[in-house]
Short mmCIF file of the C-alpha atoms (twelve columns), coordinates in Angstrom:
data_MODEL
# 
_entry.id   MODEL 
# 
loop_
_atom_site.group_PDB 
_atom_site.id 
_atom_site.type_symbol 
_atom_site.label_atom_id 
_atom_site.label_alt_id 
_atom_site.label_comp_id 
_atom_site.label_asym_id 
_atom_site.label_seq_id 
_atom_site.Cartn_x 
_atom_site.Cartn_y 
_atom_site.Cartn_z 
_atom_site.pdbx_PDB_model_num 
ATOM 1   C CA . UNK A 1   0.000   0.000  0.000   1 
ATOM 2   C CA . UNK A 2   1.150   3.569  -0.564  1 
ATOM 3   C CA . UNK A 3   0.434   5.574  2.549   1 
ATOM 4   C CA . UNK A 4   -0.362  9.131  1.983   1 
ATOM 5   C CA . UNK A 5   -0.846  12.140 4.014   1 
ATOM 6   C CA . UNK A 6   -2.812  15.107 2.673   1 
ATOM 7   C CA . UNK A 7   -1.565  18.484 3.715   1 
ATOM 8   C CA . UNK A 8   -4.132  21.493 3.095   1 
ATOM 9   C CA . UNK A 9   -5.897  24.190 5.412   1 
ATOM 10  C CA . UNK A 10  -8.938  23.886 3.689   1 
ATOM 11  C CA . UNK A 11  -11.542 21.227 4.349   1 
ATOM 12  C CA . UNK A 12  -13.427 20.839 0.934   1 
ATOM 13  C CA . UNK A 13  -9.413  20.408 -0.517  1 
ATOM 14  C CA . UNK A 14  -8.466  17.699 1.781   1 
ATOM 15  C CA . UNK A 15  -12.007 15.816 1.105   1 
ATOM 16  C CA . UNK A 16  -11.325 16.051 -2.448  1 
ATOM 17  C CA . UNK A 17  -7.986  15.264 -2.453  1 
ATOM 18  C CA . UNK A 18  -8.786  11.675 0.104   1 
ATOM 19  C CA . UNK A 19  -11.824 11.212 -2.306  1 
ATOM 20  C CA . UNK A 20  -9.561  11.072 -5.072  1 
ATOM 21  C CA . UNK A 21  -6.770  8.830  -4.263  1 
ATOM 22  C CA . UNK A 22  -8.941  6.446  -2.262  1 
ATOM 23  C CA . UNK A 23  -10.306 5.896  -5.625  1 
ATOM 24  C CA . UNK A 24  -6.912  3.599  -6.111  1 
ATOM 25  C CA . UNK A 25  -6.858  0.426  -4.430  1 
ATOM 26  C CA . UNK A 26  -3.273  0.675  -3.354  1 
ATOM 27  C CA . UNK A 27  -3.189  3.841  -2.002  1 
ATOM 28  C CA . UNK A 28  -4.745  4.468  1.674   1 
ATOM 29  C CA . UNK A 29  -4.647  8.102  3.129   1 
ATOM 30  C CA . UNK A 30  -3.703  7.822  6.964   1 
ATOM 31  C CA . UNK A 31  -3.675  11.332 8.044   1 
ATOM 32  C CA . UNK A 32  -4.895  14.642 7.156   1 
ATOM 33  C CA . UNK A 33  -2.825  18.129 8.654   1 
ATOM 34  C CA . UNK A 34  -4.413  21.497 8.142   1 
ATOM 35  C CA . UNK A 35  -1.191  23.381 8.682   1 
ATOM 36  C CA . UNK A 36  2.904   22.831 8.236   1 
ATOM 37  C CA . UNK A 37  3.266   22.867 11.782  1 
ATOM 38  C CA . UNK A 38  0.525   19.319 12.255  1 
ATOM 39  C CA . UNK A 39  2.411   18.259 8.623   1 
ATOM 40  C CA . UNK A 40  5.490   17.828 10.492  1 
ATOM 41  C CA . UNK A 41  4.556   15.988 13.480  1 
ATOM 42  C CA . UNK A 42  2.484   13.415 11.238  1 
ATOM 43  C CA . UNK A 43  5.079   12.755 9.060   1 
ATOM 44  C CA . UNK A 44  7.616   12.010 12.231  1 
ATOM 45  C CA . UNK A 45  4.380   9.758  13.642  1 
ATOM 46  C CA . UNK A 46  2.638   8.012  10.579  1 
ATOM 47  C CA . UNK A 47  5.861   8.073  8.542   1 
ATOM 48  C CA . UNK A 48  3.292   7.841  4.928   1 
ATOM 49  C CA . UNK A 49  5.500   6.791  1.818   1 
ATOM 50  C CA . UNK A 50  4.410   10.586 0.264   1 
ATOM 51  C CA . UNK A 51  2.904   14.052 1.028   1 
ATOM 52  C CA . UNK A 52  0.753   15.965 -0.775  1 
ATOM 53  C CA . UNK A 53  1.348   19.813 0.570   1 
ATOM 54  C CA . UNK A 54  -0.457  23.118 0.115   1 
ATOM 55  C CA . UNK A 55  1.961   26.185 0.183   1 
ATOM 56  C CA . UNK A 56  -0.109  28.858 1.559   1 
ATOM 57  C CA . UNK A 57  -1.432  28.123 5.113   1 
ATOM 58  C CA . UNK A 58  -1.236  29.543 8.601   1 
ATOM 59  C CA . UNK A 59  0.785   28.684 11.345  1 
ATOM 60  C CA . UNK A 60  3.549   27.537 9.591   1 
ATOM 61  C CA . UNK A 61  3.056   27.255 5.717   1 
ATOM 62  C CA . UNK A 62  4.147   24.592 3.087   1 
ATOM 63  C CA . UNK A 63  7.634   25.819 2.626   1 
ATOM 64  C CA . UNK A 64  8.465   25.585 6.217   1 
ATOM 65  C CA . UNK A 65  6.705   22.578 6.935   1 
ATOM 66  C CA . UNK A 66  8.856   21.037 3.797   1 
ATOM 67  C CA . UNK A 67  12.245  22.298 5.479   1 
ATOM 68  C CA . UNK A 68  11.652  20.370 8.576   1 
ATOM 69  C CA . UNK A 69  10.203  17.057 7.044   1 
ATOM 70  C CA . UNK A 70  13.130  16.983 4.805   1 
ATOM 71  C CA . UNK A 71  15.194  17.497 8.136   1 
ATOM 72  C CA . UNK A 72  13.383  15.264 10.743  1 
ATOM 73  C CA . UNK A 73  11.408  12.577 8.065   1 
ATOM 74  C CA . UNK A 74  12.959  12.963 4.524   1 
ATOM 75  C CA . UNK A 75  9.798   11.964 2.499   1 
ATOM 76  C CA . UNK A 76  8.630   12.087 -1.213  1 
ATOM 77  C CA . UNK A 77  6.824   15.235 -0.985  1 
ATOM 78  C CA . UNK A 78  4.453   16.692 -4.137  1 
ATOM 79  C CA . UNK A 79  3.591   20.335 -4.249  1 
ATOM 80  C CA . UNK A 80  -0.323  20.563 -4.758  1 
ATOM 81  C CA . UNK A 81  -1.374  24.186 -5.302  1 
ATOM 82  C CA . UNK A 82  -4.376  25.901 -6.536  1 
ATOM 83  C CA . UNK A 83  -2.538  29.144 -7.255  1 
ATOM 84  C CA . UNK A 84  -0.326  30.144 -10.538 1 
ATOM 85  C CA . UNK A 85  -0.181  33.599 -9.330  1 
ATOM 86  C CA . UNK A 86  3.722   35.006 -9.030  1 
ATOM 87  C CA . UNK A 87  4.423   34.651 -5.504  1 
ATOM 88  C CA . UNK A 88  2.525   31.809 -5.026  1 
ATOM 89  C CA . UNK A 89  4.715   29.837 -7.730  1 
ATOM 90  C CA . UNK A 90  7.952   31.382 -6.881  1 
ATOM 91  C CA . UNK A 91  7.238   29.686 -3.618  1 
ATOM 92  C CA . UNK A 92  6.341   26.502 -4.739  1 
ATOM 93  C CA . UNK A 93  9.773   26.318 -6.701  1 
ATOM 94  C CA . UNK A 94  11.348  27.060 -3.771  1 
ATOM 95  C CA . UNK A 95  9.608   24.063 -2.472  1 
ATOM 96  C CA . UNK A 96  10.946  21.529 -4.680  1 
ATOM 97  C CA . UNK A 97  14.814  23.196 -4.020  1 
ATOM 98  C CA . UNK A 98  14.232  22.826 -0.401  1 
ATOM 99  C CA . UNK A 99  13.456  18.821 -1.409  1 
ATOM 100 C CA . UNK A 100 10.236  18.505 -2.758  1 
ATOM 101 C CA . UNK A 101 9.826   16.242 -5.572  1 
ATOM 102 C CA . UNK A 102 6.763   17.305 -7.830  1 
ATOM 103 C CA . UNK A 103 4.559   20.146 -8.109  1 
ATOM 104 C CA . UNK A 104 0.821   19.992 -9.666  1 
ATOM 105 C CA . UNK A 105 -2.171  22.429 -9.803  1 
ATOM 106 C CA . UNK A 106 -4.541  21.321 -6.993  1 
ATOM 107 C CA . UNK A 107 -7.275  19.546 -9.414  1 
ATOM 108 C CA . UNK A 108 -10.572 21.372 -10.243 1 
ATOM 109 C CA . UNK A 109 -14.135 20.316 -8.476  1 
ATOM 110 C CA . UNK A 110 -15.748 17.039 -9.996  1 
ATOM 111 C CA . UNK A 111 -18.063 19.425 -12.220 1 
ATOM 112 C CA . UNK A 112 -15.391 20.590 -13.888 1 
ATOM 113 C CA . UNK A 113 -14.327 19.114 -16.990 1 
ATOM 114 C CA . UNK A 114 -10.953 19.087 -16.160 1 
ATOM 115 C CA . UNK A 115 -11.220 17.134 -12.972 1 
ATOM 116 C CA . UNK A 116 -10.693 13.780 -14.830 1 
ATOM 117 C CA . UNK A 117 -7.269  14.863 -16.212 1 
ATOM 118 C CA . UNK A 118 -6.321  16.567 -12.899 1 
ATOM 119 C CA . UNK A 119 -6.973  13.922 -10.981 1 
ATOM 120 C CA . UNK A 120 -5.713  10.940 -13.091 1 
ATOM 121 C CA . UNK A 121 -2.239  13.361 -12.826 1 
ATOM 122 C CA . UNK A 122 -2.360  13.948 -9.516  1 
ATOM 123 C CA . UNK A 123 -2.712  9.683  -8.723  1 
ATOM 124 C CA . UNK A 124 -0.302  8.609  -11.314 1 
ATOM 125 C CA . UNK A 125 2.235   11.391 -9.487  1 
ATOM 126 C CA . UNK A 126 1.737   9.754  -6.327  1 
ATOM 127 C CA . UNK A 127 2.218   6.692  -7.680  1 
ATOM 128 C CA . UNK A 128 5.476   7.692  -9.018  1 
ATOM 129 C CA . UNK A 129 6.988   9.450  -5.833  1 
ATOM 130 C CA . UNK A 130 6.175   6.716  -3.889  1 
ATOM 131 C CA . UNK A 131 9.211   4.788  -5.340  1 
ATOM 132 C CA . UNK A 132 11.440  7.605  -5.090  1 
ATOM 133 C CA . UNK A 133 14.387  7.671  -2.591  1 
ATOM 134 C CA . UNK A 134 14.467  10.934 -1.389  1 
ATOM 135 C CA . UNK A 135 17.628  12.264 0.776   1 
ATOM 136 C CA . UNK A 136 18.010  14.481 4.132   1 
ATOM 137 C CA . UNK A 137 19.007  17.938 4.413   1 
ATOM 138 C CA . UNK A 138 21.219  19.489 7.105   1 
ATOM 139 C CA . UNK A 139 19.966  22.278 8.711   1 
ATOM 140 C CA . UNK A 140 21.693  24.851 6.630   1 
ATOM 141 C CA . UNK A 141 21.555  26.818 3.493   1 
ATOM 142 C CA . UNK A 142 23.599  25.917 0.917   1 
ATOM 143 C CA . UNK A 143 26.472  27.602 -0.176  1 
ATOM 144 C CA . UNK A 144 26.415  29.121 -3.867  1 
ATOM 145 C CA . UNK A 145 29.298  27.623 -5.371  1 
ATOM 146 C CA . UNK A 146 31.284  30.332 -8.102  1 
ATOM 147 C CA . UNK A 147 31.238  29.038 -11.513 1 
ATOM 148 C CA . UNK A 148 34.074  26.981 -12.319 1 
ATOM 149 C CA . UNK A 149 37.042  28.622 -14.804 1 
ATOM 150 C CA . UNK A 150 36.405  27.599 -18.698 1 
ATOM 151 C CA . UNK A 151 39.889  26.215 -20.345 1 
ATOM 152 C CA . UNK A 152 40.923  27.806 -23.653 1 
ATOM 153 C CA . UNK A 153 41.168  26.368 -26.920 1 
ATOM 154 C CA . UNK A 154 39.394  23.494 -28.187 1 
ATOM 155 C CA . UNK A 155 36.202  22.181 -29.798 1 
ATOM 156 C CA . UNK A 156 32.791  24.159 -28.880 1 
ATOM 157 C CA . UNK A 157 28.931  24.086 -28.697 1 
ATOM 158 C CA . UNK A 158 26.930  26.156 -30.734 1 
ATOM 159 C CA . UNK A 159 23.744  25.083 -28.802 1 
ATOM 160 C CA . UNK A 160 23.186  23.773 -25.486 1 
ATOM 161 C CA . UNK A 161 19.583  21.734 -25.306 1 
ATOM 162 C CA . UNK A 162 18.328  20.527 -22.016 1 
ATOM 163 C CA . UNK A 163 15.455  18.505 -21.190 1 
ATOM 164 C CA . UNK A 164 13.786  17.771 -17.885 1 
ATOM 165 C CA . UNK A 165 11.072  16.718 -16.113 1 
ATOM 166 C CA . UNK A 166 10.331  15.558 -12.661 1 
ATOM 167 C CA . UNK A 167 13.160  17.337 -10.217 1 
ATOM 168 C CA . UNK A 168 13.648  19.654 -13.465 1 
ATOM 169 C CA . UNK A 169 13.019  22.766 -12.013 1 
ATOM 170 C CA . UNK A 170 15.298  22.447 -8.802  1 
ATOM 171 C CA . UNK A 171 18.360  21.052 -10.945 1 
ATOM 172 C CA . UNK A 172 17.771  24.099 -13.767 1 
ATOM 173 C CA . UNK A 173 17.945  26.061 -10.790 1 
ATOM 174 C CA . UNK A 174 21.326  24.856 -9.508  1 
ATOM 175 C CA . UNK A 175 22.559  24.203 -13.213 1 
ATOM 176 C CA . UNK A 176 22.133  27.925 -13.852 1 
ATOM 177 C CA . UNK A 177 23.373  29.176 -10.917 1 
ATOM 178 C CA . UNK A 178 26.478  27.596 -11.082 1 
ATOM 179 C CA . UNK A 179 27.162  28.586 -15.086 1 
ATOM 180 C CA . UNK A 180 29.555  31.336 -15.935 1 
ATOM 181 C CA . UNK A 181 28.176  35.332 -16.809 1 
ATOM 182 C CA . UNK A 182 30.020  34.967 -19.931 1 
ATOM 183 C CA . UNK A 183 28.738  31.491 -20.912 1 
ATOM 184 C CA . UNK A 184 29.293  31.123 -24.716 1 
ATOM 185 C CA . UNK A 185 26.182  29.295 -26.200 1 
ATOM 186 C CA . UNK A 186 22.593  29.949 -26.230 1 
ATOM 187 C CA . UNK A 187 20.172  27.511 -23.850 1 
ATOM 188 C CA . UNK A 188 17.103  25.761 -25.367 1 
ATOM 189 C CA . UNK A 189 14.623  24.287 -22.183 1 
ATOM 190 C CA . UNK A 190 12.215  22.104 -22.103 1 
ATOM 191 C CA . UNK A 191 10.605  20.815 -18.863 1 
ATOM 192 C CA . UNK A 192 7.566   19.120 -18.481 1 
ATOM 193 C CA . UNK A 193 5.238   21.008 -16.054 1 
ATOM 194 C CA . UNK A 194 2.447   21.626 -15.019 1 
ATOM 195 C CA . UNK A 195 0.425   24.342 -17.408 1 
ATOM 196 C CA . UNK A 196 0.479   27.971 -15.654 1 
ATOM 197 C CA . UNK A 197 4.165   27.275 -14.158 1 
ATOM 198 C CA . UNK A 198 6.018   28.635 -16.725 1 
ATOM 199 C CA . UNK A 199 6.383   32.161 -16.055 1 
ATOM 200 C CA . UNK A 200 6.939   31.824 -12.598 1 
ATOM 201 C CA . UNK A 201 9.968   29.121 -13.396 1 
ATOM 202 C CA . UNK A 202 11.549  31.548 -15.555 1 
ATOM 203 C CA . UNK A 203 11.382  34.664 -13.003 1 
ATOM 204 C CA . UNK A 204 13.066  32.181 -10.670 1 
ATOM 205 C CA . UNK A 205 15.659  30.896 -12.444 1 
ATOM 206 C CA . UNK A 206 16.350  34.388 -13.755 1 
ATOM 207 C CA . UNK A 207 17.020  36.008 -10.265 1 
ATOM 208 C CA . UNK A 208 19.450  32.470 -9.816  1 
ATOM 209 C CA . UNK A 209 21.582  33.207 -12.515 1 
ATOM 210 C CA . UNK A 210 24.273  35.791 -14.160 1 
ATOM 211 C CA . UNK A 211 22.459  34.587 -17.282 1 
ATOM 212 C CA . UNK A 212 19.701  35.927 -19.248 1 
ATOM 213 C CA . UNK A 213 16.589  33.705 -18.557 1 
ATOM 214 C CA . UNK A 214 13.006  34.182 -20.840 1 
ATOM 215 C CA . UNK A 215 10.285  32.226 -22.064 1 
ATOM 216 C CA . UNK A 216 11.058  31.585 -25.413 1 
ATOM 217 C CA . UNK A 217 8.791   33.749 -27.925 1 
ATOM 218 C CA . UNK A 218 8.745   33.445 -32.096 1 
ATOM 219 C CA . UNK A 219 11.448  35.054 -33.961 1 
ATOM 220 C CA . UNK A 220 13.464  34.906 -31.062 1 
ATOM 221 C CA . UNK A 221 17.356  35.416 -32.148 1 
ATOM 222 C CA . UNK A 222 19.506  32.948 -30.137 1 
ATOM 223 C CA . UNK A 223 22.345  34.578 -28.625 1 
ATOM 224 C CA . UNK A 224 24.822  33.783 -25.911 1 
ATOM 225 C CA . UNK A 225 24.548  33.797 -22.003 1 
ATOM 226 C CA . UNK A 226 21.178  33.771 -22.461 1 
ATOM 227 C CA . UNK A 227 18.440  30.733 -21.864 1 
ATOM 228 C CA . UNK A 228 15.254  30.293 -23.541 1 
ATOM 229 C CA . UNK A 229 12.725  27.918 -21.553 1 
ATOM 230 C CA . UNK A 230 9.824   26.446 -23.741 1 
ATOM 231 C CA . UNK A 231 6.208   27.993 -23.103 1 
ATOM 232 C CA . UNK A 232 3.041   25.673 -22.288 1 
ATOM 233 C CA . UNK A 233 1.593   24.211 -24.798 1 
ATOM 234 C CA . UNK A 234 3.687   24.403 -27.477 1 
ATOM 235 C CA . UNK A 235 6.819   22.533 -28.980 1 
ATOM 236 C CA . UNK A 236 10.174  24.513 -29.080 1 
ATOM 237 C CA . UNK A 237 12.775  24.305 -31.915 1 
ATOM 238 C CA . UNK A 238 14.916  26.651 -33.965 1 
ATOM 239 C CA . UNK A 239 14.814  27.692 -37.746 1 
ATOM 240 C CA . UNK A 240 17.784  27.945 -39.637 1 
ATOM 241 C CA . UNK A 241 18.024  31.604 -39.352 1 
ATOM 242 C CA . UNK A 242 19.026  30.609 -35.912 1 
ATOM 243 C CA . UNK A 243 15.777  32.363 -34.398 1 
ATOM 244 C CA . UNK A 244 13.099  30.582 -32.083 1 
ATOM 245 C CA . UNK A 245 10.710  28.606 -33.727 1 
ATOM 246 C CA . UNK A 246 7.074   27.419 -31.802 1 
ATOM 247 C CA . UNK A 247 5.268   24.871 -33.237 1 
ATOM 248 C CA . UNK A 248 1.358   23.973 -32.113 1 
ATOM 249 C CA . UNK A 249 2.267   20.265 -34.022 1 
ATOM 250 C CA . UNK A 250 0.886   17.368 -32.653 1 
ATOM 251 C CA . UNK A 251 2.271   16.087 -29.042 1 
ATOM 252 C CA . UNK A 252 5.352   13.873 -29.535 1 
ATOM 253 C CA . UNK A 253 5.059   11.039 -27.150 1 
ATOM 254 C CA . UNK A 254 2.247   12.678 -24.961 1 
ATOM 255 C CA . UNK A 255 4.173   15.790 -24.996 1 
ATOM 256 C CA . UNK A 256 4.085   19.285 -26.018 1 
ATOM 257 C CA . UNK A 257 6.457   20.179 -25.154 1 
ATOM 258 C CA . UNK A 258 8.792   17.149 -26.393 1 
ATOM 259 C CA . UNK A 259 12.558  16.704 -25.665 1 
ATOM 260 C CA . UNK A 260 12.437  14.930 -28.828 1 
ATOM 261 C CA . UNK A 261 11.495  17.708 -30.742 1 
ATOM 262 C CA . UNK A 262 13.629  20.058 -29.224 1 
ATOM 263 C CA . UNK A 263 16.845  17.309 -29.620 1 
ATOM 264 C CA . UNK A 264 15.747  16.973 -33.676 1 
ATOM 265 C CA . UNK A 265 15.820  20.500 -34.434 1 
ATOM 266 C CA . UNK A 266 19.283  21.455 -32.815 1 
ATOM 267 C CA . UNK A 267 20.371  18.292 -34.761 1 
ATOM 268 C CA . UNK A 268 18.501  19.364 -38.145 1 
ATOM 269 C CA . UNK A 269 20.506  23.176 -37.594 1 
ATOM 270 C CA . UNK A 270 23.774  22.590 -35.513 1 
ATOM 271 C CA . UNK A 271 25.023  19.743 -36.413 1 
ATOM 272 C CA . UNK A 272 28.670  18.433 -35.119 1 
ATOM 273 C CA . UNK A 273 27.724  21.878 -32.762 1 
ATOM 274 C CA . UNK A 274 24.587  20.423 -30.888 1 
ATOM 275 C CA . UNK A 275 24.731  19.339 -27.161 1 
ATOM 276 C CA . UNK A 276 22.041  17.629 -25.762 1 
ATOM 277 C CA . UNK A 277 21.705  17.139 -22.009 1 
ATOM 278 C CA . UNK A 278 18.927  15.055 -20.288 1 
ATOM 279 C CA . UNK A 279 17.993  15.948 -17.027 1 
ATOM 280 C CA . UNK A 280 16.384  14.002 -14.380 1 
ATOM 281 C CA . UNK A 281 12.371  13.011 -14.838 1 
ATOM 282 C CA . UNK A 282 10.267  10.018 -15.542 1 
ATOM 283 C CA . UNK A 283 9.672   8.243  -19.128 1 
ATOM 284 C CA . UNK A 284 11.540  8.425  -21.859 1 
ATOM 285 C CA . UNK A 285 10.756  11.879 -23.813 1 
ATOM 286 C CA . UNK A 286 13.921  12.624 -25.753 1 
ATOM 287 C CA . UNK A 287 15.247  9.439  -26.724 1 
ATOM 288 C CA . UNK A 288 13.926  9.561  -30.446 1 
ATOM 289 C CA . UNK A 289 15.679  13.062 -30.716 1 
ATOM 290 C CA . UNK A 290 18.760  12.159 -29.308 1 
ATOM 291 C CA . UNK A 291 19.254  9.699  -32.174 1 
ATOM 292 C CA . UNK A 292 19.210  12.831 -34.217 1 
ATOM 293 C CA . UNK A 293 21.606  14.122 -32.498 1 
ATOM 294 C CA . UNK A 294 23.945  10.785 -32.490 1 
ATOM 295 C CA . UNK A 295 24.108  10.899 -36.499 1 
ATOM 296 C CA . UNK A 296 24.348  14.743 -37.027 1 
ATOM 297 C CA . UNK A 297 27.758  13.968 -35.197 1 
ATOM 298 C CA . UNK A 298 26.651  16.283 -31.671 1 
ATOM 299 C CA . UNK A 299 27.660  15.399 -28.164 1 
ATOM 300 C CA . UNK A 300 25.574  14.293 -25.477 1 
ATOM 301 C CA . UNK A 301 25.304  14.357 -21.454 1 
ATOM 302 C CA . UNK A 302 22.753  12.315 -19.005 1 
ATOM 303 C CA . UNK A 303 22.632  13.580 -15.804 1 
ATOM 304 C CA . UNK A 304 24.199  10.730 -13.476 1 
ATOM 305 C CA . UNK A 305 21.741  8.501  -11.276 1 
ATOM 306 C CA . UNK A 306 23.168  9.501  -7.975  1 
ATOM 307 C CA . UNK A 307 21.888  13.163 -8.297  1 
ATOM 308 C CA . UNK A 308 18.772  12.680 -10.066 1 
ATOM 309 C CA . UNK A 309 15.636  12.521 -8.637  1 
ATOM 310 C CA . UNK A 310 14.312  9.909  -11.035 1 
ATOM 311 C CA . UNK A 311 16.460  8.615  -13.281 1 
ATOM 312 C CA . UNK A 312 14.277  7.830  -16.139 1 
ATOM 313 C CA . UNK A 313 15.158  10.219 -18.878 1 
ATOM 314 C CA . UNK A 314 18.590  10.214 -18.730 1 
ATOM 315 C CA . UNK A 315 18.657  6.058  -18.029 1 
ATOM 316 C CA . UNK A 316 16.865  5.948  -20.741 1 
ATOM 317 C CA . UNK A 317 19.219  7.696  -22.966 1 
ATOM 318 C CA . UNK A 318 21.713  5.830  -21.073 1 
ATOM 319 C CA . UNK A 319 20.095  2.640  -21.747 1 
ATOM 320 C CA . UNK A 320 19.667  3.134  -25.138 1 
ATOM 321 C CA . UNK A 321 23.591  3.790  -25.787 1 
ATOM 322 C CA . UNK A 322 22.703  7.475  -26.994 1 
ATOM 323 C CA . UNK A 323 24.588  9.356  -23.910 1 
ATOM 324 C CA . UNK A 324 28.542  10.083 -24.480 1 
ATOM 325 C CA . UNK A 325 28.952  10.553 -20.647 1 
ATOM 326 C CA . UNK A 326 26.856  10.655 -17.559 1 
ATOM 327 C CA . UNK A 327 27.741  14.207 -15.624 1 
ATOM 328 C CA . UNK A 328 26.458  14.179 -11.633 1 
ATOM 329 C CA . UNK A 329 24.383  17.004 -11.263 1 
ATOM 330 C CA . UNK A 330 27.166  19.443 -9.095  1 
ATOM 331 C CA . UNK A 331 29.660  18.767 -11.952 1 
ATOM 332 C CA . UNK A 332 27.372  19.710 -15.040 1 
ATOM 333 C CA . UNK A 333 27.948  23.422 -15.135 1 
ATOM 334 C CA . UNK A 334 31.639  23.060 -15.140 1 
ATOM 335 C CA . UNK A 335 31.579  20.274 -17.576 1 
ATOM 336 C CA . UNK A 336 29.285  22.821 -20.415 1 
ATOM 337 C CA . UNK A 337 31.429  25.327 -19.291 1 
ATOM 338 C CA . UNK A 338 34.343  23.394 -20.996 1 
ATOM 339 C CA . UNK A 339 32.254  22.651 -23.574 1 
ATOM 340 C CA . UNK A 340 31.184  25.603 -24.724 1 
ATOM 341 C CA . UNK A 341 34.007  28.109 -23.638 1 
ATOM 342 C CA . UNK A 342 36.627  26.250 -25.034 1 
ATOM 343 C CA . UNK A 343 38.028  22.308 -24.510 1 
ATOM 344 C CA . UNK A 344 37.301  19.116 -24.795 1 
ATOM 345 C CA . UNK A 345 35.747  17.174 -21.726 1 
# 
């Protein structure tokens, strides 16, 4: 059975929320908290294989309570908000770098058409997490780290592609952090999120980073030290003006948008220059592309198992003999860095 404690300050939430996943045979909820401060103490008694957590709630809100757990009771914990306003989102990203795994809109009431959809989501996510080994964190902030130097000389990127999806937004967040002001490629993003999310990623990997961060828009030139992130709802790609190109195609793979599509079209324009690197997240989206990227003679680079949330992309690419070297997560930006600035790691 997959244990599960609900976290929300709202009553008609946590019934819907019980309602839904008691829907699932294997999944039992065996607690409900209507603050951080109640989260905390039932995840040190009922020890429940995940937690679904609000953000905004009194006492001590989701943020807080998600500091502690991850402290006291390191747990698979999934973001579950009803709010895509600024703030609200900006917090919830902060939730998944303080150690939360997931984060999805809080699903609609049952008249709604989307409750279906929302809900389905929202059980197959739980399903997910409750695999996932999730690790403790000392109670500390974590030291920026300065961006490593970049070697001279050497073969170089033209393009640096990244997909992600599940634990995406938290290792973007170090990833760009960590990259150098002067970085010498443009960035191409794609993670898989929930729809609204977007906006608010980009404002807060912007404010990370020494590098320009924006949701990619049509016509878009590409241009160095500056990153690009995919909008809902549509697939991202470039022309061979080297400009932004969005495309409403069909999903790729249940996605839009799709790694794959992303990994084709640097192939299709960059060639020998194209660098592909697959992030943690579940499934396989990407795979297809990165063949693409195998015969138009570009490099790729998996994020390694030990820092990935859930190593599904990148094993995948892994599996599939695509990736020329798996790169743990506090090594990547150094490892671009050479890359792109100059080298040949």
């Amino acid at each position: 059975m997959i244990s599960v404690l609900v976290v929300d300050d709202s009553p008609t939430a946590r019934a819907m929320l019980r309602a839904i996943l008691q829907l699932e045979p294997e999944i039992e909820v065996v607690g409900e908290a209507i603050n951080g401060r109640e989260a905390v103490e039932l995840a040190k008694r009922l020890r429940p294989k995940v937690i679904t957590m609000d953000i905004q709630m009194p006492h001590m809100d989701g943020l807080e309570a998600i500091q502690e757990i991850m402290i006291e009771t390191p747990t698979p914990i999934v973001v579950v908000t009803g709010s895509t306003r600024a703030g609200d989102v900006e917090a919830s990203l902060q939730a998944l770098r303080a150690g939360a795994v997931s984060i999805l809109r809080k699903p609609p009431g049952p008249a709604s058409p989307l409750h279906a959809k929302e809900a389905s989501r929202l059980v197959d996510t739980v399903r997910a997490m409750a695999s996932v080994m999730v690790v403790g964190r000392a109670r500390r902030a974590i030291a920026r780290r300065p961006p490593p130097p970049a070697p001279p000389g050497g073969t170089r990127a033209g393009v640096v592609a990244v997909a992600a999806s599940t634990g995406g937004p938290a290792a973007l967040h170090r990833l760009l952090s960590e990259l150098p002001a002067d970085f010498g490629a443009p960035i191409l993003i794609v993670q898989h999120m929930t729809a609204g999310f977007i906006p608010g990623l980009v404002k807060w990997l912007a404010a990370a980073s020494d590098l320009g961060v924006r949701v990619a828009a049509q016509g878009d030139r590409l241009e160095p030290r500056t990153v690009y992130v995919g909008p809902d709802d549509c697939h991202l790609g470039v022309s061979t003006d080297g400009t932004i190109e969005l495309s409403s195609a069909a999903p790729v793979g249940g996605f839009r948008p799709s790694a794959s599509f992303l990994f084709e079209a640097v192939a299709r324009v960059f060639g020998r220059a194209a660098l592909a690197v697959v992030l943690t997240g579940m499934g396989d989206d990407g795979v297809a592309g990165l063949r693409s990227v195998r015969a138009a003679g570009g490099r790729i680079i998996a994020q390694g198992e030990a820092s990935s949330v859930i190593f599904g992309m990148p094993g995948a690419a892994v599996a599939a003999g695509l990736a020329d070297r798996t790169v743990e997560l506090g090594e990547l930006a150094a490892h671009l860095t050479t890359l792109t600035n100059g080298g040949t790691a």
